[in-house]
DSSP file (Angstrom, degrees, kcal/mol; ACC not computed):
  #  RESIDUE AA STRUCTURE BP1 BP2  ACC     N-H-->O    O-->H-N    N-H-->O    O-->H-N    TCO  KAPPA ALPHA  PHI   PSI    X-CA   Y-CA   Z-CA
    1    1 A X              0   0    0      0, 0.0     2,-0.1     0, 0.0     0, 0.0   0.000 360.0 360.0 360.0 124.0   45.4   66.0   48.7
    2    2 A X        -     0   0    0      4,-0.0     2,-0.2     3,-0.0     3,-0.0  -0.519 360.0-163.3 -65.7 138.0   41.7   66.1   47.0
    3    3 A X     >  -     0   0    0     -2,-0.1     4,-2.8     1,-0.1     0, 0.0  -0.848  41.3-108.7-123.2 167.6   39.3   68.4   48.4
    4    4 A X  H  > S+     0   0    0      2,-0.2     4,-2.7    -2,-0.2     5,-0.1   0.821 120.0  61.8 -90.4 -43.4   35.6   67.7   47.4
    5    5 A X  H  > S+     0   0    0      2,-0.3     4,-2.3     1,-0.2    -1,-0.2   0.978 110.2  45.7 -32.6 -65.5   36.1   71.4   45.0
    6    6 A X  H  > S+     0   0    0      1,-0.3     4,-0.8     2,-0.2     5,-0.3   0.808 109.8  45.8 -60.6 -40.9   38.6   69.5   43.4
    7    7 A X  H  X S+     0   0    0     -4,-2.8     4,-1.0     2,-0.2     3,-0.5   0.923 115.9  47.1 -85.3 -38.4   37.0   66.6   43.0
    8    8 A X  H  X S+     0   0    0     -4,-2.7     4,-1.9     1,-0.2     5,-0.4   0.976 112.2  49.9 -13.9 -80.8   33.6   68.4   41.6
    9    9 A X  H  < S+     0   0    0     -4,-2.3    -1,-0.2     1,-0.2    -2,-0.2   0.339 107.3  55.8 -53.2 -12.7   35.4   70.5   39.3
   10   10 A X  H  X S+     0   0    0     -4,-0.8     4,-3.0    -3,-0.5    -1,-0.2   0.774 108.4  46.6  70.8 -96.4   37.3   67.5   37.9
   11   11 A X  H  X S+     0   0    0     -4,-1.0     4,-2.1    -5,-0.3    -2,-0.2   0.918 105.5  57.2 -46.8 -38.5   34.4   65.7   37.1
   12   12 A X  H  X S+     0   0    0     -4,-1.9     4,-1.3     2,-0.2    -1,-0.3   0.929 113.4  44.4 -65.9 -22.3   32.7   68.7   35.4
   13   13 A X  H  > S+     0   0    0     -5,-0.4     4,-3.5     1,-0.2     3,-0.3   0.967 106.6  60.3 -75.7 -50.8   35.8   68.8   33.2
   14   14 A X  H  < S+     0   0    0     -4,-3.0     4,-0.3     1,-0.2    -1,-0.2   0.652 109.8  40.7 -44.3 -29.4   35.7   65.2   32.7
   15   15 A X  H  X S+     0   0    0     -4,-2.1     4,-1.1    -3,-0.3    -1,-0.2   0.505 113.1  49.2 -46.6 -37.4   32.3   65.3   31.2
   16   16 A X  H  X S+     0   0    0     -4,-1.3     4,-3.1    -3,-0.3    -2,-0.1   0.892 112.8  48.5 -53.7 -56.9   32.6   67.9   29.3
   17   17 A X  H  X S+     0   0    0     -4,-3.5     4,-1.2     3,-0.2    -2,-0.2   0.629 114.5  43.3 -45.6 -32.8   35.7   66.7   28.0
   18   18 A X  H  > S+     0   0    0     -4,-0.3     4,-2.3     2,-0.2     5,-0.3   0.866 116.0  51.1 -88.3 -45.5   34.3   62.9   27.2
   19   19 A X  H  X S+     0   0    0     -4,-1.1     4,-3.4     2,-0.2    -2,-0.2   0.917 112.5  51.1 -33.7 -55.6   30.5   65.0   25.5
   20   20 A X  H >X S+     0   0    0     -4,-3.1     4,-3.0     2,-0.2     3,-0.7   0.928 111.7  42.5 -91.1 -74.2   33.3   67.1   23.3
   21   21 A X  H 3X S+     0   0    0     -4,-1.2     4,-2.3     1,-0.3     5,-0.2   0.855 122.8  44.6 -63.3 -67.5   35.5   63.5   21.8
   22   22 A X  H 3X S+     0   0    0     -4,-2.3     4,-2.7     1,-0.3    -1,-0.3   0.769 111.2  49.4 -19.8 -65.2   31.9   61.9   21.2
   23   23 A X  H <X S+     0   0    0     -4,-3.4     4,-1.9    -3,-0.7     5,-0.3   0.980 111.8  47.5 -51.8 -60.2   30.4   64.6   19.7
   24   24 A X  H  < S+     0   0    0     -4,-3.0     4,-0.3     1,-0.2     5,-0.2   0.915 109.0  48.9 -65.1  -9.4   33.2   65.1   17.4
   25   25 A X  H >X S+     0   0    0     -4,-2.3     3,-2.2     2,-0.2     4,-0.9   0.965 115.2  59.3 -84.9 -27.0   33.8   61.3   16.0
   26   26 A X  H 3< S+     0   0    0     -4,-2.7     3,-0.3     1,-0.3     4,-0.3   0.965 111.3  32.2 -21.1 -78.5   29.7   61.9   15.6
   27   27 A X  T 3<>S+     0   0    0     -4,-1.9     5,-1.4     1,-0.2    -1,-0.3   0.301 106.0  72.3 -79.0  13.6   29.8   64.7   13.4
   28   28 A X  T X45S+     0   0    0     -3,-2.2     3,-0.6    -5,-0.3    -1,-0.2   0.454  83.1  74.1 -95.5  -3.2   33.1   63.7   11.5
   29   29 A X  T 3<5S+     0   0    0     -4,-0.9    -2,-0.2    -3,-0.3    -1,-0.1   0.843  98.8  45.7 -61.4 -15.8   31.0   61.1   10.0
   30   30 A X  T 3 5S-     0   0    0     -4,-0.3    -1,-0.2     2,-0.2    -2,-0.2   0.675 127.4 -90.7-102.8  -3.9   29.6   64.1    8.0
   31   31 A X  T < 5S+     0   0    0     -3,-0.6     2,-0.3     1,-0.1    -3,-0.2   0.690  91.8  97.5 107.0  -0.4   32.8   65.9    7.0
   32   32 A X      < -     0   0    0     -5,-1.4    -2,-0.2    -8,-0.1    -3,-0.2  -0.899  66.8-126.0-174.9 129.7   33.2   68.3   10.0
   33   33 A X     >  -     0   0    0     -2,-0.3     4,-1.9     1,-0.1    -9,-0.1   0.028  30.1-122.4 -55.5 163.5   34.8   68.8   13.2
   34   34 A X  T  4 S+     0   0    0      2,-0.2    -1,-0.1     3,-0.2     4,-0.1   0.375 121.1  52.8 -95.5  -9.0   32.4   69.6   16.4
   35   35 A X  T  4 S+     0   0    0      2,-0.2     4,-0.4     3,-0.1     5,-0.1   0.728 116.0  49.0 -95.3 -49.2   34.8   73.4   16.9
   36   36 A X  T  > S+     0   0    0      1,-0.2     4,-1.4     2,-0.2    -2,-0.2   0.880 116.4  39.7 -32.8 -62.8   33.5   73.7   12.8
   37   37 A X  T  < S+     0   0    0     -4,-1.9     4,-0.2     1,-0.2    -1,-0.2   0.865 108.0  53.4 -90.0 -11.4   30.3   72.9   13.5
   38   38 A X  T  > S+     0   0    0      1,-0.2     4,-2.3     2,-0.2    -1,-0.2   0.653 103.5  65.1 -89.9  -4.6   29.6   74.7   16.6
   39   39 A X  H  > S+     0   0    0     -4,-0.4     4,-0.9     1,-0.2    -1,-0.2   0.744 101.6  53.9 -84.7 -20.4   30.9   78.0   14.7
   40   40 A X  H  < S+     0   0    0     -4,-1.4    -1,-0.2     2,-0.2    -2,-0.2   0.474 101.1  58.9 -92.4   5.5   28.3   77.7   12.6
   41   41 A X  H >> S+     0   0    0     -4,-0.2     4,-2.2     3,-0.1     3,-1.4   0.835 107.9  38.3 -59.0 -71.9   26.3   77.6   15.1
   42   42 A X  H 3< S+     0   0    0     -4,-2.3     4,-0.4     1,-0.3    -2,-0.2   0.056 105.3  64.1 -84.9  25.8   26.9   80.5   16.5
   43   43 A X  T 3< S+     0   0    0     -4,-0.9    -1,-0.3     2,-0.1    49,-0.2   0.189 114.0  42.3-100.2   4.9   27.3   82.6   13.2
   44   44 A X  T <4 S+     0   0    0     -3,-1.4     3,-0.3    47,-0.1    -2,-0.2   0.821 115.2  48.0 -71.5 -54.8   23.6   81.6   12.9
   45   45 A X  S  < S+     0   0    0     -4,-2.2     2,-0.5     1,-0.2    -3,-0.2   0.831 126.3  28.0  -9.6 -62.3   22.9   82.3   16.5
   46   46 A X  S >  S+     0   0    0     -4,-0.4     3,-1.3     1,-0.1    -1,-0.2  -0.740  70.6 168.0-123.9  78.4   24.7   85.8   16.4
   47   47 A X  T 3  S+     0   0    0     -2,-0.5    -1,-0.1    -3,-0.3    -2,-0.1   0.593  80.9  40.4 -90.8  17.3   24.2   86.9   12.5
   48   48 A X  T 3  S+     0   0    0     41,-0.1    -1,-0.3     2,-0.1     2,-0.2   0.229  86.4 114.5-115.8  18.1   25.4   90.4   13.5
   49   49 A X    <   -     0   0    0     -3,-1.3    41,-0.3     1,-0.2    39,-0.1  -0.345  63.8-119.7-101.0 152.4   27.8   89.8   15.7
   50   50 A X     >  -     0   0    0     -2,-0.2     4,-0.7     1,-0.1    -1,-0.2  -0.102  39.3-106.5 -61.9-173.9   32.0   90.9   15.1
   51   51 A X  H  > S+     0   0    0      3,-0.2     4,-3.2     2,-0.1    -1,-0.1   0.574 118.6  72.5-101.9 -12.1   34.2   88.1   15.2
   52   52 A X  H  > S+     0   0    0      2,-0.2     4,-0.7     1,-0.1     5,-0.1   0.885  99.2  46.5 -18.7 -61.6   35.2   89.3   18.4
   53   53 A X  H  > S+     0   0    0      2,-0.2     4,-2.7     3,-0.1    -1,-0.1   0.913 109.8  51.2 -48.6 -59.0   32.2   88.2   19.4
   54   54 A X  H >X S+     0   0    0     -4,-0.7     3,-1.7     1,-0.3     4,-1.4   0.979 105.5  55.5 -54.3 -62.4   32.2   84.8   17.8
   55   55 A X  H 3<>S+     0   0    0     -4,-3.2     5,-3.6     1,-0.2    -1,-0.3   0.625 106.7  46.0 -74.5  -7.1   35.1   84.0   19.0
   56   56 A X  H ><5S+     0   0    0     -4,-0.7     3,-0.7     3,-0.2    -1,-0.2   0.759 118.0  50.6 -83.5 -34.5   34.1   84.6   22.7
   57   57 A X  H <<5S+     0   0    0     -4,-2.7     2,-1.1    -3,-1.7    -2,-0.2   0.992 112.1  42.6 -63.8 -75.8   30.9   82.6   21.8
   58   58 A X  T 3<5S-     0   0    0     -4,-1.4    -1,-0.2   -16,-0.1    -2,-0.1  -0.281 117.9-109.6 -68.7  48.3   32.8   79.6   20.1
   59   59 A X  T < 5S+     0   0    0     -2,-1.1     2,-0.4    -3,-0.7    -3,-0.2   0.389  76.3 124.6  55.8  24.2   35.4   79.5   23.0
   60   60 A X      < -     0   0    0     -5,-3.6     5,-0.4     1,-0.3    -1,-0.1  -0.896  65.7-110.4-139.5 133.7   38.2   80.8   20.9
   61   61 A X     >  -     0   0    0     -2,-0.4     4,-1.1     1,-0.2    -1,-0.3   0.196  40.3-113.7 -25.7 178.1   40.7   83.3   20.7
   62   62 A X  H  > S+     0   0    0      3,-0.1     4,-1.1     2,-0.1    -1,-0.2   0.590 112.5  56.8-105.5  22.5   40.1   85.7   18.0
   63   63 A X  H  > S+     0   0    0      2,-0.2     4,-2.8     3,-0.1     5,-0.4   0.867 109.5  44.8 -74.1 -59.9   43.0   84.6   16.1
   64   64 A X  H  4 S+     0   0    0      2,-0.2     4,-0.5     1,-0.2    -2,-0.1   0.741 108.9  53.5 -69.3  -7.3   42.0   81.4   16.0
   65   65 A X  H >X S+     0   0    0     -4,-1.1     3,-2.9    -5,-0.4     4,-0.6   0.994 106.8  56.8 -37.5 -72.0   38.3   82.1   15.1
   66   66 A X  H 3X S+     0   0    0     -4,-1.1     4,-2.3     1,-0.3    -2,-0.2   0.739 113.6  37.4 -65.3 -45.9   39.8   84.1   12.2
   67   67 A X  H 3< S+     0   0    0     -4,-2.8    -1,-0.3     1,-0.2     4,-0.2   0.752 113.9  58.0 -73.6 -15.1   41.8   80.9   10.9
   68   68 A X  H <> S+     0   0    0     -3,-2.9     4,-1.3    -4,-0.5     3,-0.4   0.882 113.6  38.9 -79.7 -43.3   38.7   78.6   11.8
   69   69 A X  H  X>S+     0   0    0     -4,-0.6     4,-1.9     2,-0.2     5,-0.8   0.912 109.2  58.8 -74.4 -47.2   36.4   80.7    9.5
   70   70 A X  H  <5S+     0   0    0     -4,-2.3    -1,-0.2     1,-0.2    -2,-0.2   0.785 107.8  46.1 -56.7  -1.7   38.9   81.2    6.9
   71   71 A X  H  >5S+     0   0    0     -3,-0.4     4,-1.0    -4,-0.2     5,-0.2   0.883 112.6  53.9 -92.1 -55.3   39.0   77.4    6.7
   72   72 A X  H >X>S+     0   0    0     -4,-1.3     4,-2.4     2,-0.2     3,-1.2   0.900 107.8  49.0 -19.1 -63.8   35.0   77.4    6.7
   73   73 A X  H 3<5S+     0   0    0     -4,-1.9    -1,-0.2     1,-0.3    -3,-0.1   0.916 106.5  52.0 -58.9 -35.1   34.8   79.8    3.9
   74   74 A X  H 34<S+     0   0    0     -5,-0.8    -1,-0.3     1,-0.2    -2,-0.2   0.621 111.8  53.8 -89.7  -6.7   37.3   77.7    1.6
   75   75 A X  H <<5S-     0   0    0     -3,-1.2    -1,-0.2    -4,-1.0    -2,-0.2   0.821 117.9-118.9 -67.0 -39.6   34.7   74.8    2.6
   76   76 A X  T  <5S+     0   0    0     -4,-2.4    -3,-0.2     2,-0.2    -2,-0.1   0.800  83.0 116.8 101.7  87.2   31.9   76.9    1.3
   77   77 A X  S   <S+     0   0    0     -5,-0.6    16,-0.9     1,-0.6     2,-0.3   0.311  76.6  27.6-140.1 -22.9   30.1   77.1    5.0
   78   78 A X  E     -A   92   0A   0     -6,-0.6    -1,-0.6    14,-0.3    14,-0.2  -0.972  56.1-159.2-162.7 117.6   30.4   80.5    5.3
   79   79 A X  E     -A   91   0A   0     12,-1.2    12,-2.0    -2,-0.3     2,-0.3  -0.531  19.2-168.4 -78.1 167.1   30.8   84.1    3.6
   80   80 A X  E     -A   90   0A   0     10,-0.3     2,-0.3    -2,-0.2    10,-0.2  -0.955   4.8-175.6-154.5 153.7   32.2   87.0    5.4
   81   81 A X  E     -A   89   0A   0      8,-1.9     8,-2.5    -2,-0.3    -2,-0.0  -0.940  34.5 -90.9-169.7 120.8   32.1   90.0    4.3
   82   82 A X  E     -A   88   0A   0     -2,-0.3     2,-0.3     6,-0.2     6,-0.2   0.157  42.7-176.6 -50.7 130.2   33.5   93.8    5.4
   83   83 A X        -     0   0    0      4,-1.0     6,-0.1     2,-0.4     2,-0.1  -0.512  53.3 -39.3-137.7-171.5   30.7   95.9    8.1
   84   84 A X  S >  S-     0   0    0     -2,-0.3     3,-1.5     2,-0.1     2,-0.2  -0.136 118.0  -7.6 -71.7 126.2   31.5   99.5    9.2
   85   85 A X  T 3  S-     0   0    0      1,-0.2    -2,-0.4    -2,-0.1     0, 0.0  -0.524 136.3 -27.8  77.0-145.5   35.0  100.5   10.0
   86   86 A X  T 3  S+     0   0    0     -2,-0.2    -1,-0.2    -4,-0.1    -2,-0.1   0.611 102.8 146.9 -80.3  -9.0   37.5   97.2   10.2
   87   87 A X    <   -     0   0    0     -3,-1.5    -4,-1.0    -5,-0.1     2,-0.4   0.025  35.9-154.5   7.8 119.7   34.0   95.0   11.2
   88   88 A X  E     -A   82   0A   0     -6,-0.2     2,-0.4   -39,-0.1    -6,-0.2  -0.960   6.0-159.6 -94.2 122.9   33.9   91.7   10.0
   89   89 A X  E     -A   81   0A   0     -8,-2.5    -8,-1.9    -2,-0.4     2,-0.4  -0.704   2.2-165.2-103.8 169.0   30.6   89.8    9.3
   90   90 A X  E     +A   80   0A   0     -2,-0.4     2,-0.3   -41,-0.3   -10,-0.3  -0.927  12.1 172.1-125.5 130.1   30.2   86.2    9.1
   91   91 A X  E     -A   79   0A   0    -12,-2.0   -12,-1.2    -2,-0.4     2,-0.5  -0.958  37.2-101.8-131.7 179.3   26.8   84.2    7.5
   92   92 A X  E     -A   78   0A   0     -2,-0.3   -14,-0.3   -14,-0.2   -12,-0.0  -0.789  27.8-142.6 -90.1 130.6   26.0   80.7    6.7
   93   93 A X        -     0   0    0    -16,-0.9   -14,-0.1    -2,-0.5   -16,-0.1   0.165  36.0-105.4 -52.3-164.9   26.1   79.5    2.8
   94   94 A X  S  > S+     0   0    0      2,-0.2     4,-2.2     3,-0.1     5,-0.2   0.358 129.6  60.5 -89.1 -50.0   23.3   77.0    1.9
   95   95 A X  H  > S+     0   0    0      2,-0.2     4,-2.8     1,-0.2     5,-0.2   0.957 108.7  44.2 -72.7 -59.6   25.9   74.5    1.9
   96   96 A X  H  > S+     0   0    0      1,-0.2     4,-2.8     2,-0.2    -1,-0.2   0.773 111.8  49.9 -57.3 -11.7   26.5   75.5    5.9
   97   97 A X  H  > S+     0   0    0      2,-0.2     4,-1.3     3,-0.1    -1,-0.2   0.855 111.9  50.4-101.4 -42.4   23.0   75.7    6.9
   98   98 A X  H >X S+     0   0    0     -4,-2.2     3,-1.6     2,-0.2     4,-1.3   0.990 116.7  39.1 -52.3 -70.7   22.8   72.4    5.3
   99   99 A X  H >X S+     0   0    0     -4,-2.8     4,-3.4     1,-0.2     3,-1.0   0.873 113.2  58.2 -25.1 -65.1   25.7   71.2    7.2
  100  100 A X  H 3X S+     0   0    0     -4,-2.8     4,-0.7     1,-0.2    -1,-0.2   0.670 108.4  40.5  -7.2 -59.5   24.5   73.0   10.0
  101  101 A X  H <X S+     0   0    0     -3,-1.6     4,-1.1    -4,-1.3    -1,-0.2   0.417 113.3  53.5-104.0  -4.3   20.9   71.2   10.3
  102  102 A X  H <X S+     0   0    0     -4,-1.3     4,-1.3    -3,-1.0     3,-0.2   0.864 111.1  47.1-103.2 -30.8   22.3   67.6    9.5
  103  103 A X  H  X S+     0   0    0     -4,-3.4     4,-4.3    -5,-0.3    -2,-0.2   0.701 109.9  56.5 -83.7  -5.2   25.0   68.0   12.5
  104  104 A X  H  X S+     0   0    0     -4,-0.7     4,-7.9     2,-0.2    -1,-0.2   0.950  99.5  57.4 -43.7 -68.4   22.1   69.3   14.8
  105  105 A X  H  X S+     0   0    0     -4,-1.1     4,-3.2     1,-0.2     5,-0.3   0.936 111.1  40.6 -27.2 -66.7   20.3   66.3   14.1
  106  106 A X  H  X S+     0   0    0     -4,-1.3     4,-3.8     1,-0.2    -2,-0.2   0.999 115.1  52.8 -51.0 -55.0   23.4   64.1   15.6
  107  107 A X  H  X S+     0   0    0     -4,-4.3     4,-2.0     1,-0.2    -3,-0.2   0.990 111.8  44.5 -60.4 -45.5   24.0   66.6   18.4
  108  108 A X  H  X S+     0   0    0     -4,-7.9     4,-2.3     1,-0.2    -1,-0.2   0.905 116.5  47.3 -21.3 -62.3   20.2   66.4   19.5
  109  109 A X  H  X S+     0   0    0     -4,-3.2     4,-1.7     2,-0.3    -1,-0.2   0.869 110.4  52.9 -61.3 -58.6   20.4   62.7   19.1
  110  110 A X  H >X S+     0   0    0     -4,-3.8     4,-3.3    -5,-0.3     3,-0.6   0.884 107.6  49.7 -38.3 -68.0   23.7   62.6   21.1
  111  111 A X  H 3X S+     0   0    0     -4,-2.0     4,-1.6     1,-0.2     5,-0.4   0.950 101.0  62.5 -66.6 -56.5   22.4   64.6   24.2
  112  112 A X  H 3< S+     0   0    0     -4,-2.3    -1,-0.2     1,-0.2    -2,-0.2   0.688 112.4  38.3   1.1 -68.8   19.5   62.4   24.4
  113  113 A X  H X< S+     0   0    0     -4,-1.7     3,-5.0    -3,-0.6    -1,-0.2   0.995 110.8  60.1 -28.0 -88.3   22.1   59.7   25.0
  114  114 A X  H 3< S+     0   0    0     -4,-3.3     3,-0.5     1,-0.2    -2,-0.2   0.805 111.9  33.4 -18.5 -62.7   24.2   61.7   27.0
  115  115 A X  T >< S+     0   0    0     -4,-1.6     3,-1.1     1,-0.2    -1,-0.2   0.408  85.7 115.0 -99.0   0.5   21.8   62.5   29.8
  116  116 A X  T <   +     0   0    0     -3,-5.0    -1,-0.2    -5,-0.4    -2,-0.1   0.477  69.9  52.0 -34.1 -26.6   20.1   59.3   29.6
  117  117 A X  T 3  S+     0   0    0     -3,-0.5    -1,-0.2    -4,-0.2    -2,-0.1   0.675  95.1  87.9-112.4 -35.0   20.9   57.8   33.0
  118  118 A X  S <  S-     0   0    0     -3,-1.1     2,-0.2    -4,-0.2    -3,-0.0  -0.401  83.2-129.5 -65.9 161.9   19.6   61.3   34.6
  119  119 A X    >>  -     0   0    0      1,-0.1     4,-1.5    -2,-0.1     3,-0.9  -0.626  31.4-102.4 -95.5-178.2   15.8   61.1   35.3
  120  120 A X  T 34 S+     0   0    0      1,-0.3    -1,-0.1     2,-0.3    -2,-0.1   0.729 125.9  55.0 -93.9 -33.5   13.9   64.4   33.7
  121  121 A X  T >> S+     0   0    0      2,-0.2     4,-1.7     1,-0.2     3,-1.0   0.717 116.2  34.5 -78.4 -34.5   13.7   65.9   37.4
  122  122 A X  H <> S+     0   0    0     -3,-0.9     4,-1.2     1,-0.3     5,-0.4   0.647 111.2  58.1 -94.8  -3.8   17.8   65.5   38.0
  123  123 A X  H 3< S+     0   0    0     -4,-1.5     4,-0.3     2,-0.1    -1,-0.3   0.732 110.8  45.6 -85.2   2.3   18.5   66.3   34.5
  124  124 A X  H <>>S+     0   0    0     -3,-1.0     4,-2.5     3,-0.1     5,-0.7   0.620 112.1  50.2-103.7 -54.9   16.3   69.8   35.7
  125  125 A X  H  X5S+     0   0    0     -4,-1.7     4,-5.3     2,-0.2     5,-0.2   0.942 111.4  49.8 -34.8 -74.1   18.3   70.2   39.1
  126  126 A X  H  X5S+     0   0    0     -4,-1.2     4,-2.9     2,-0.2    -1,-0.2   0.902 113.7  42.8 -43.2 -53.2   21.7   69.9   37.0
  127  127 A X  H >>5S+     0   0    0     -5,-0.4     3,-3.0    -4,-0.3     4,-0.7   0.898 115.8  50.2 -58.8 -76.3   20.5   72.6   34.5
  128  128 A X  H 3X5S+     0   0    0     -4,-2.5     4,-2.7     1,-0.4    -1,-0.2   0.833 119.5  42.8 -28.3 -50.3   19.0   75.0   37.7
  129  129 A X  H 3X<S+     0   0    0     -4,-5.3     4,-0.9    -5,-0.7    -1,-0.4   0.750 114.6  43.5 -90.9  -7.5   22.5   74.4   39.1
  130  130 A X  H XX S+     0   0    0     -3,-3.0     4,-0.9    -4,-2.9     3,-0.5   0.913 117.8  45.4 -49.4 -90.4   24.8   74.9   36.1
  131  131 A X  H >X S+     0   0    0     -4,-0.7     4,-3.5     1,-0.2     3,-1.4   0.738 106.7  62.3 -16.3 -72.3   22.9   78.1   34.8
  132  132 A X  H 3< S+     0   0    0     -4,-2.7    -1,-0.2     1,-0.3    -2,-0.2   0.861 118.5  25.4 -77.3 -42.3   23.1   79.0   38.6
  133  133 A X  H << S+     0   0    0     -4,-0.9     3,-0.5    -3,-0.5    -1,-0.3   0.809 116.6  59.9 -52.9 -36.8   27.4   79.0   38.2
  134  134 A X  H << S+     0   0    0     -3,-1.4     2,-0.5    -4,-0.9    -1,-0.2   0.821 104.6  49.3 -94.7 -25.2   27.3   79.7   35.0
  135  135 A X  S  < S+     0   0    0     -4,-3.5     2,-0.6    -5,-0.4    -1,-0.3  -0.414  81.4 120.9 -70.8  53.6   25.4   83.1   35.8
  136  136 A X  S    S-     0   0    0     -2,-0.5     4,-0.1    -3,-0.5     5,-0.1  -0.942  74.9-100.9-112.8  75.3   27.6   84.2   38.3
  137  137 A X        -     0   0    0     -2,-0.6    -1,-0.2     1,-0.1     4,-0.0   0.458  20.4-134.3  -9.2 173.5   29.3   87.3   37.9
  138  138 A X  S >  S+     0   0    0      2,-0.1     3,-1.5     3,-0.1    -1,-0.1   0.755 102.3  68.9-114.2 -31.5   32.8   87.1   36.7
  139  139 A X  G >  S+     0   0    0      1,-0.3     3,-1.4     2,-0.2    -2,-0.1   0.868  94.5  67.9 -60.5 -39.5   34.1   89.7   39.2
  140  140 A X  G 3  S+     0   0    0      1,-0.3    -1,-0.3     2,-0.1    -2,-0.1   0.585 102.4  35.7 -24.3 -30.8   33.3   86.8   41.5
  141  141 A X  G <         0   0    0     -3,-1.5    -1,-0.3    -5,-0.1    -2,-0.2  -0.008 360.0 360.0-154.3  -9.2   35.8   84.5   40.3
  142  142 A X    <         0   0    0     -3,-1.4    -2,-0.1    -4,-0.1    -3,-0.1   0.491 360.0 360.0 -75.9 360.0   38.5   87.7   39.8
């Protein structure tokens, strides 16, 4: 049996899920996965941040961060490099910020697409009402 929760939540996943395939045959046109480029994202984003961090930021364990940059670094996208106690920090090469700014371009370009069919007033609603879920305490949802 569907309840109208189910069927919401569903959908949100479906969308996400269809954004996330798009995006990535987008950006493999350049050499690099859409999980790739969006760590290099956020090791611009966060350029002090653990890999703890990152990896809570890029949606990923930190084991698999730690094998997702070490594939980055052996690209040249990325140094890392030893902070206080067992620390690790992460920046962008030249070569990643380059990378970086050409797969921007695509993603830009992409949501444009994407969100085409809302008009600039629901495409404001959705954001109000995402944000409003996605600021939600977490204890909420415990």
């Amino acid at each position: 049996m569907s309840t109208q929760h189910e069927h919401l939540g569903l959908s949100i996943k479906r969308v996400q899920a269809r954004h996330h395939r798009s995006l990535d045959r987008r950006l493999n046109r350049l050499g690099i996965s859409l999980v790739q480029w969006n760590s290099l994202r956020e090791i611009h984003r966060n350029p002090e941040a653990s890999a703890h961090a990152l990896a809570e930021f890029t949606f990923n364990s930190d084991q698999a961060f730690g094998t997702l940059t070490t594939r980055l670094i052996r690209l040249g996208f990325v140094e890392r490099e030893s902070g206080k106690g067992r620390a690790l920090h992460h920046r962008l090469t030249p070569h990643g910020k380059q990378m970086l700014d050409s797969g921007y371009e695509i993603y830009l370009e992409f949501l444009k697409i994407a969100f085409s069919p809302l008009s600039s007033k629901e495409r404001s609603v959705l954001l109000d009402l995402m944000t409003k879920l996605v600021e939600r305490p977490d204890d909420d949802l415990s």
